[in-house]
C-alpha positions as CSV (number, residue, x, y, z in Angstrom):
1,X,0.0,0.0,0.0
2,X,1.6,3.6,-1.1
3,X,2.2,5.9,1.9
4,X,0.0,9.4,0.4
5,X,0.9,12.7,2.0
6,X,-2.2,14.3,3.4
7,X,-1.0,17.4,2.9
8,X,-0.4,17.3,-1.0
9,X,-3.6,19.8,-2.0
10,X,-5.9,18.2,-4.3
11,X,-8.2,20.4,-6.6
12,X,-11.9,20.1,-5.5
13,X,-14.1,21.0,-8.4
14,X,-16.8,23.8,-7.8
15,X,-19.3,20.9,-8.2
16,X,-17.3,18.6,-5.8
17,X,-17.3,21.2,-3.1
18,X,-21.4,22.1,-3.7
19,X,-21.5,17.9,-3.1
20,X,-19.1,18.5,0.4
21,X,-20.9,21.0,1.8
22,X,-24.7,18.9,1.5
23,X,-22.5,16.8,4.1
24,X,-23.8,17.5,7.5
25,X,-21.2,20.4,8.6
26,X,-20.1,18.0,11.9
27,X,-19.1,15.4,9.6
28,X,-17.7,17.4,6.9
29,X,-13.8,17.2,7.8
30,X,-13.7,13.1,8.0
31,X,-15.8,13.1,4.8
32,X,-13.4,15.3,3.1
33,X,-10.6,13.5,4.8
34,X,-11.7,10.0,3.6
35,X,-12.4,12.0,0.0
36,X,-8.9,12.6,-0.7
37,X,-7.7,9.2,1.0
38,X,-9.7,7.6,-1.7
39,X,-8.7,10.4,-4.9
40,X,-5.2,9.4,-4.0
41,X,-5.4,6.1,-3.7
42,X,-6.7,6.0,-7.2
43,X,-4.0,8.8,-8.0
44,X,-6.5,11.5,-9.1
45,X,-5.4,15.5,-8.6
46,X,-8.9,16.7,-9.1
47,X,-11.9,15.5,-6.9
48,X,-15.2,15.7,-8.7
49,X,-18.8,15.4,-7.8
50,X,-18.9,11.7,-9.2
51,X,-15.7,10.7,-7.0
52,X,-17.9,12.7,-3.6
53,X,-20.7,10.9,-5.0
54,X,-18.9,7.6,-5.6
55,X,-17.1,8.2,-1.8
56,X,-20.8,8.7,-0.1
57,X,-22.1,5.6,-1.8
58,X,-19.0,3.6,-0.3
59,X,-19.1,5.1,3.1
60,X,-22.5,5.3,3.4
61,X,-22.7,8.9,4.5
């Protein structure tokens, strides 16, 4: 498994971030958190609505 670097900024689409901030605002940071885990474990640099979307679905959030 690679080691990511949670600080490495990823771009959030304007659509991605409308998606985020449906999120309920108390569980917002681990969403986004688990978000970017996931973008980077498929090596994306831009987070879309479909990936949020796709992120929900697996979480179940």
């Amino acid at each position: 498994m690679k080691n990511f670097n949670v600080t490495d900024e990823l771009y959030w689409t304007p659509q991605a971030q409308a998606k985020l901030r449906m999120i309920p605002f108390f569980a917002r940071p681990q969403a986004r958190q688990r978000i970017e885990t996931m973008a980077r474990a498929a090596e994306l640099e831009e987070i879309t609505a479909e990936i949020v979307l796709q992120a929900r679905m697996e979480f179940g959030q």
